[in-house]
KELUM-184481 format. One line per 2 residues: number of its first residue (from 1); their letters; for each residue z, x, y of N, C-alpha, C. Coordinates in nm, 4 decimals, padded with zeros to 6 digits. Layout:
// KELUM-184481
NUM> A> Z:X:Y:Z:X:Y:Z:X:Y ~ ...
***
This chain:
// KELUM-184481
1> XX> -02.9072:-06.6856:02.7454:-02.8499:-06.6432:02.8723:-02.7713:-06.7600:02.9324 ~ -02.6157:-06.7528:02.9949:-02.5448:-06.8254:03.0147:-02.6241:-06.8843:03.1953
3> XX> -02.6220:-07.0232:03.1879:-02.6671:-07.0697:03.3051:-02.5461:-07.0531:03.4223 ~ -02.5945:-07.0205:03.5587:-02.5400:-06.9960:03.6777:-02.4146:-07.0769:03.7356
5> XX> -02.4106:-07.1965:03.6057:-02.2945:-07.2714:03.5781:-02.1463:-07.1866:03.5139 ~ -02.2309:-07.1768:03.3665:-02.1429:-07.1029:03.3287:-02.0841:-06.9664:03.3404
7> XX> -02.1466:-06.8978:03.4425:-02.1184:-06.8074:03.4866:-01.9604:-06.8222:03.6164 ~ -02.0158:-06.9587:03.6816:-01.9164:-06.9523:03.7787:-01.8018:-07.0175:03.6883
9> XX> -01.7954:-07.1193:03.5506:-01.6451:-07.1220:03.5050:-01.5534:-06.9911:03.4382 ~ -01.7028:-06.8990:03.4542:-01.6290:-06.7930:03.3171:-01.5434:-06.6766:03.4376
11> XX> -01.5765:-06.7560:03.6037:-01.5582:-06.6516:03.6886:-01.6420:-06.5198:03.7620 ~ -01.7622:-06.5199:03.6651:-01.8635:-06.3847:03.7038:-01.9003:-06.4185:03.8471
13> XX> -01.8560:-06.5580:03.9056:-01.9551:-06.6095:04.0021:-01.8521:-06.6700:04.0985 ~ -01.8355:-06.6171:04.2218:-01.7445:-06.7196:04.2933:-01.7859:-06.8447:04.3482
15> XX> -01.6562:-06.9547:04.3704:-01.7004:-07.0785:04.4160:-01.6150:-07.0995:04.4640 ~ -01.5899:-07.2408:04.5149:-01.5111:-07.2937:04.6070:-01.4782:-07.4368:04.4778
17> XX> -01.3520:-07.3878:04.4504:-01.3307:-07.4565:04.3058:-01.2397:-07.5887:04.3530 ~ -01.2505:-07.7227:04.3278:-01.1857:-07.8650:04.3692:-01.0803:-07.8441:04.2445
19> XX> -01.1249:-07.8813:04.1349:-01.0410:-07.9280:04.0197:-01.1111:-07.8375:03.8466 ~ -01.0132:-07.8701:03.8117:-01.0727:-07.8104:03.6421:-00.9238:-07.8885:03.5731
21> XX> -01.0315:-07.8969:03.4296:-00.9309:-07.9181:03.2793:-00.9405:-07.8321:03.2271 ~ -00.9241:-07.8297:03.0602:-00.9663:-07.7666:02.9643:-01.1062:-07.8042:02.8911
23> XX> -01.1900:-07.9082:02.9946:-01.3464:-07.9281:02.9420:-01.4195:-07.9661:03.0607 ~ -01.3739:-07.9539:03.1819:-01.4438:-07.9745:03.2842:-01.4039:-07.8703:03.4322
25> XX> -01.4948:-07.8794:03.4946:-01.4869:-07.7921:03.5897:-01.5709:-07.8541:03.7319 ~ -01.4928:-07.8899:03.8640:-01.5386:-07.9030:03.9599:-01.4935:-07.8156:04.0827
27> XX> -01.6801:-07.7929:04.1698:-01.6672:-07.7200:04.2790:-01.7784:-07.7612:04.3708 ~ -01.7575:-07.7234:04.5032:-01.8327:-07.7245:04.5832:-01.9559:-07.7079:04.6177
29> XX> -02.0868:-07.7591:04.6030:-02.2629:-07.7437:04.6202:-02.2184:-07.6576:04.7489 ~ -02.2971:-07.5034:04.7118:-02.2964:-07.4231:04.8026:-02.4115:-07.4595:04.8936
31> XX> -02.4899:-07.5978:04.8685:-02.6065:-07.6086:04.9581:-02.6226:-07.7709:04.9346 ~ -02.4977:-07.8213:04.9839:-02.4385:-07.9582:05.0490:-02.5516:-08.0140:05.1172
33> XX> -02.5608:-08.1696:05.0470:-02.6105:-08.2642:05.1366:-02.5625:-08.3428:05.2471 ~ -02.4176:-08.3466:05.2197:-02.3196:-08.3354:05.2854:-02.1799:-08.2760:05.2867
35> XX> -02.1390:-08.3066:05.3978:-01.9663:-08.2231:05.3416:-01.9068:-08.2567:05.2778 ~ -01.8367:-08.1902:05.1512:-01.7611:-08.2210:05.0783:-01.8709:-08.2311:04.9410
37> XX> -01.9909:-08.2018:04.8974:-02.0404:-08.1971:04.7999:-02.0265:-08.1453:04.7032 ~ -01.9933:-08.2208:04.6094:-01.9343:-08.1698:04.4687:-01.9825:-08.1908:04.3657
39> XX> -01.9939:-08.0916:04.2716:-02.0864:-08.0820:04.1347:-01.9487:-08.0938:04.0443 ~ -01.9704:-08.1559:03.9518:-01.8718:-08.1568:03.8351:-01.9452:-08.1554:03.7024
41> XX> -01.9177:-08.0790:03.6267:-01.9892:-08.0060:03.5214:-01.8618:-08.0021:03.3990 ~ -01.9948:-08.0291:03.2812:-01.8704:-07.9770:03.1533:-01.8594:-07.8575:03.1455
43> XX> -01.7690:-07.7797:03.1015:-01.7396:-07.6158:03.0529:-01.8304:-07.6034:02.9439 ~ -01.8961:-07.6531:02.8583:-01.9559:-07.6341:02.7595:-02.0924:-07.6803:02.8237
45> XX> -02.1913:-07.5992:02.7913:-02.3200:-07.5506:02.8526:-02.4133:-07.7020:02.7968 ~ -02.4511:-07.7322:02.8217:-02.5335:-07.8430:02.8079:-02.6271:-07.8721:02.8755
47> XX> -02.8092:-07.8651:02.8499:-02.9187:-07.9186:02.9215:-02.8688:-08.0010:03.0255 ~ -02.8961:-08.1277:02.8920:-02.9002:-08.2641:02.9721:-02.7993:-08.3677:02.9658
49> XX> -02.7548:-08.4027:03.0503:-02.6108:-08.5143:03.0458:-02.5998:-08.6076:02.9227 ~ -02.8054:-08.6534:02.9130:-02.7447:-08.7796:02.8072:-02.7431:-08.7247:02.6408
51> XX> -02.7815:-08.5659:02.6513:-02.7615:-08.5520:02.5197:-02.6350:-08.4861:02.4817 ~ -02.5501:-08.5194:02.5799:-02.3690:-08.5244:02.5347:-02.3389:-08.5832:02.4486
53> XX> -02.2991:-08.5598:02.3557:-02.2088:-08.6709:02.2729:-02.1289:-08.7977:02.3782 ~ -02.1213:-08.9010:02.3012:-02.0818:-08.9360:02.3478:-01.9427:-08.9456:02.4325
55> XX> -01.8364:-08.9314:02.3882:-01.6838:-08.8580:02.4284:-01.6576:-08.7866:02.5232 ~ -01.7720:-08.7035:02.5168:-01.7886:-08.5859:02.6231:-01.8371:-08.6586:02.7647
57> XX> -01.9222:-08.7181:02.7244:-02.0188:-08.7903:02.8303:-01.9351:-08.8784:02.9212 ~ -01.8170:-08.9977:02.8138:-01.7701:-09.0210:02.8956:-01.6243:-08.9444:02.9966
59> XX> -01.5756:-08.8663:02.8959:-01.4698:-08.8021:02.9347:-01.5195:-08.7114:03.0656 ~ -01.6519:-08.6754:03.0712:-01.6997:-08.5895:03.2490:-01.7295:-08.6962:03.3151
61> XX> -01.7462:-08.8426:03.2705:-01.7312:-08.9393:03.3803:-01.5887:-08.9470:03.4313 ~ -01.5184:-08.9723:03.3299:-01.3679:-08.9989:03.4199:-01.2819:-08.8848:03.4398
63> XX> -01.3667:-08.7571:03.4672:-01.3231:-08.6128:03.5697:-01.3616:-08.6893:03.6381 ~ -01.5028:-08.6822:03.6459:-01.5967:-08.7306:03.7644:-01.5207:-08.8108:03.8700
65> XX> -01.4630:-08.9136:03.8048:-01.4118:-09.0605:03.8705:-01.2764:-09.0086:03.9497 ~ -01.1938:-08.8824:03.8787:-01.1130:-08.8758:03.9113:-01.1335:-08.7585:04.0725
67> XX> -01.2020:-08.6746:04.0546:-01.2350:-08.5827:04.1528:-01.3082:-08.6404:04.2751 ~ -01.3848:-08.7933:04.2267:-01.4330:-08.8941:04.3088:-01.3279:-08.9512:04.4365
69> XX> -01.1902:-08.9691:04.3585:-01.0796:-09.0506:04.4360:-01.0250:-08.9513:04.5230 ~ -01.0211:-08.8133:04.4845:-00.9553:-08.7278:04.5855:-01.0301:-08.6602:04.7065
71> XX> -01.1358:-08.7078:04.6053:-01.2675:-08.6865:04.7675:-01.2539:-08.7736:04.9032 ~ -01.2337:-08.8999:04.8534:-01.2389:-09.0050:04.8928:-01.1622:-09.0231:04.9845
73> XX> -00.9973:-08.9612:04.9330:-00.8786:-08.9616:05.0220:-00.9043:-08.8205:05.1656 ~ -00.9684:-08.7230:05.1320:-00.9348:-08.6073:05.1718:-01.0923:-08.5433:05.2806
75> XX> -01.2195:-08.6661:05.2915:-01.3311:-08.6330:05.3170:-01.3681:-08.7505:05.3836 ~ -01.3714:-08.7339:05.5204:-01.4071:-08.8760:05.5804:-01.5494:-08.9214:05.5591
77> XX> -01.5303:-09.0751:05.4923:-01.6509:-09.1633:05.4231:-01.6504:-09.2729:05.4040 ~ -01.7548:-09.3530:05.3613:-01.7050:-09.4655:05.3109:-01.7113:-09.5111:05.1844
79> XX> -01.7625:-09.4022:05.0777:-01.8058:-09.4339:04.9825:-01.8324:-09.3013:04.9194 ~ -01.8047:-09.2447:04.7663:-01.8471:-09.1435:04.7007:-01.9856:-09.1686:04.5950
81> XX> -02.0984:-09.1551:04.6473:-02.1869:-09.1546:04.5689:-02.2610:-09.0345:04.4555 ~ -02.2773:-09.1328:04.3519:-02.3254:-09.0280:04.2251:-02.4809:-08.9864:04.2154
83> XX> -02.4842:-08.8808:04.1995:-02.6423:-08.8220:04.1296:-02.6510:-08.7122:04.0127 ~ -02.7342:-08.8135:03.9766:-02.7481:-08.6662:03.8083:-02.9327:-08.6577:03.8386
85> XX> -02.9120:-08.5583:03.8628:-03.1258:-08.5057:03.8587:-03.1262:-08.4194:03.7495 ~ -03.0579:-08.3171:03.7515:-03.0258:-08.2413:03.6375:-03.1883:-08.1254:03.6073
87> XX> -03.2774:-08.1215:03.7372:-03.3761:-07.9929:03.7178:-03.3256:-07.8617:03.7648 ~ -03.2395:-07.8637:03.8226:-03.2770:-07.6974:03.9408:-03.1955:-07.6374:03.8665
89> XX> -03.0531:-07.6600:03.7852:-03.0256:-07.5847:03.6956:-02.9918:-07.6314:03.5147 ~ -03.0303:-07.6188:03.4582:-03.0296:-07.6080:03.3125:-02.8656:-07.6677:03.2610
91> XX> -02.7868:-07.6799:03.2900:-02.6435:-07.7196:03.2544:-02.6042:-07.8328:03.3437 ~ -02.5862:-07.9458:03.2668:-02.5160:-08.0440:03.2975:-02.4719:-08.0701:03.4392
93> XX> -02.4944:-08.1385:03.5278:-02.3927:-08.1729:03.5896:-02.3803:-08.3295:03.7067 ~ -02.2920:-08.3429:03.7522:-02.2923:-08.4690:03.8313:-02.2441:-08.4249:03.9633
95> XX> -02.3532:-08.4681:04.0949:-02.3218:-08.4324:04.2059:-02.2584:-08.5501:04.3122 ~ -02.1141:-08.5296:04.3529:-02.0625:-08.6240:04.3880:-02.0572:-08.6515:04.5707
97> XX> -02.1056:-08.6900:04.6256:-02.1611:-08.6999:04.7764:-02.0742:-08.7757:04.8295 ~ -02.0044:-08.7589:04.9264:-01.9461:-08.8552:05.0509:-02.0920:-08.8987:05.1447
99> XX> -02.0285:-09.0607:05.1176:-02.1737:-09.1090:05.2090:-02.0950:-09.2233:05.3327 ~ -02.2018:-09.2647:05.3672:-02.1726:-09.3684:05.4758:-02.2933:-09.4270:05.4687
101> XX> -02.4081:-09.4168:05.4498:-02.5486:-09.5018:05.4380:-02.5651:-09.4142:05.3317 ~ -02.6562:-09.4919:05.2583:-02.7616:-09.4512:05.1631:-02.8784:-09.3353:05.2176
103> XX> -02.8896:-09.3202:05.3089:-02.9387:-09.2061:05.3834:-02.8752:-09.0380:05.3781 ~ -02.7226:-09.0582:05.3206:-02.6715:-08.9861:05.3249:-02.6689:-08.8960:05.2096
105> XX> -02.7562:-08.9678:05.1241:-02.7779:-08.8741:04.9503:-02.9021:-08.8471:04.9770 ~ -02.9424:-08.7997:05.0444:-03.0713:-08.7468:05.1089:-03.0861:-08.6207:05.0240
107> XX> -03.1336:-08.5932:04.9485:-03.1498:-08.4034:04.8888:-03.1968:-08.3391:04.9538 ~ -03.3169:-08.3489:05.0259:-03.4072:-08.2812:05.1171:-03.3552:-08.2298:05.2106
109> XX> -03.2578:-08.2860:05.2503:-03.1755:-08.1870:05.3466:-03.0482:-08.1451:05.3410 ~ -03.0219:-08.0585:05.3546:-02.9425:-07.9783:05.3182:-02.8393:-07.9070:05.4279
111> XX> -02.7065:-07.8943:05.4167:-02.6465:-07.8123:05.5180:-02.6327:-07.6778:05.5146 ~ -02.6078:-07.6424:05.5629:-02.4889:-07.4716:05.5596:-02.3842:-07.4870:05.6589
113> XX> -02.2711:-07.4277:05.5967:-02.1389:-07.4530:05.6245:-02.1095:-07.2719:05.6441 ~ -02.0420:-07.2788:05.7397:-01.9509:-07.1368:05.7010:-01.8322:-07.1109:05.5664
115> XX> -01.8062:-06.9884:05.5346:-01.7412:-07.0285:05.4604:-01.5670:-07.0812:05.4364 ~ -01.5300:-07.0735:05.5776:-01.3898:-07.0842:05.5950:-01.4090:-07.2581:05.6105
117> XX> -01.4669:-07.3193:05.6126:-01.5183:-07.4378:05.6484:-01.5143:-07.5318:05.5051 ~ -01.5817:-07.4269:05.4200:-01.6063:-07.4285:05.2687:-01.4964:-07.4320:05.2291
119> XX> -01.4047:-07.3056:05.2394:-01.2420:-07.2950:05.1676:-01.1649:-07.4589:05.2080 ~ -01.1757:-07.4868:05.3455:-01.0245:-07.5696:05.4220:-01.1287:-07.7097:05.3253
121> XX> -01.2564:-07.7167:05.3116:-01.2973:-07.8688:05.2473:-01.2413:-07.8455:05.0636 ~ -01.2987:-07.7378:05.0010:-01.2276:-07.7435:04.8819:-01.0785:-07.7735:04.9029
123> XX> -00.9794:-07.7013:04.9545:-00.8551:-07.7107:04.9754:-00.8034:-07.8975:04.9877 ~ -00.8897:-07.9017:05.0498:-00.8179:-08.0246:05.0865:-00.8603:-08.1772:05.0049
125> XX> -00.9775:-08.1433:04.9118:-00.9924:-08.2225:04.7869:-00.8865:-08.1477:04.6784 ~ -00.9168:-08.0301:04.6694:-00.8083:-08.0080:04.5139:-00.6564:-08.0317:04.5893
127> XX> -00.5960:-08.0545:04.6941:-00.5128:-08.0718:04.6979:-00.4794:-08.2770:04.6909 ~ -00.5599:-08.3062:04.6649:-00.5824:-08.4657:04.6662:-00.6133:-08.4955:04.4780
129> XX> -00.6411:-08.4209:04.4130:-00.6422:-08.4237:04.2959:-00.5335:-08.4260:04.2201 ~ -00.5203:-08.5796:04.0892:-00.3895:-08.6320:04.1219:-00.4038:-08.6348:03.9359
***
């Protein structure tokens, strides 16, 4: 059974989509630690990050890095911080956080955003994606 990942690249699933290639795919944590929270995931279904090949592994780092910089420009912060936990869903991915303290990758708490709120923050990272 395709994980809730691959459901939203194949489309079955809507999101609030930043950026995509032809092996990666980034969008919006519908349940943000902060604004602008972004999961970036390979298109190809994968457990666990480190049992990527290698190529792969690094090539969703430098999506990663790159979807990092347009965050950066387009999401007031001071800093884009990384997390890979990789339990709550089964497929790969790296969650990319606008922070200002280390307080700010907090998991435990969580926002809700409306969703027009959701659209104008995707919008304005994939439009910073370079």
């Amino acid at each position: 059974m395709a994980s809730i990942f691959s459901r939203i690249v194949a489309g079955e699933i809507p999101c609030y989509k930043v950026a995509e290639d032809d092996r990666h795919f980034a969008f919006l944590d519908i349940n943000p630690v902060a604004k602008g929270h972004t999961l970036v995931i390979p298109k190809r279904e994968m457990s666990y990050i480190f049992d990527l090949p290698e190529d792969e592994y690094v090539a969703l780092q430098l999506f990663a890095r790159k979807v990092a910089a347009a965050m950066q420009r387009a999401v007031p912060c001071t800093r884009i911080g990384e997390a890979v936990i990789g339990l709550e869903v089964p497929h790969t991915h790296i969650h990319l956080v606008p922070i200002t303290t280390e307080a700010d990758m907090n998991f435990s708490h969580k926002l809700s955003l409306p969703a027009e709120e959701m659209e104008a923050i995707a919008a304005a990272i994939a439009a910073e994606v370079k």
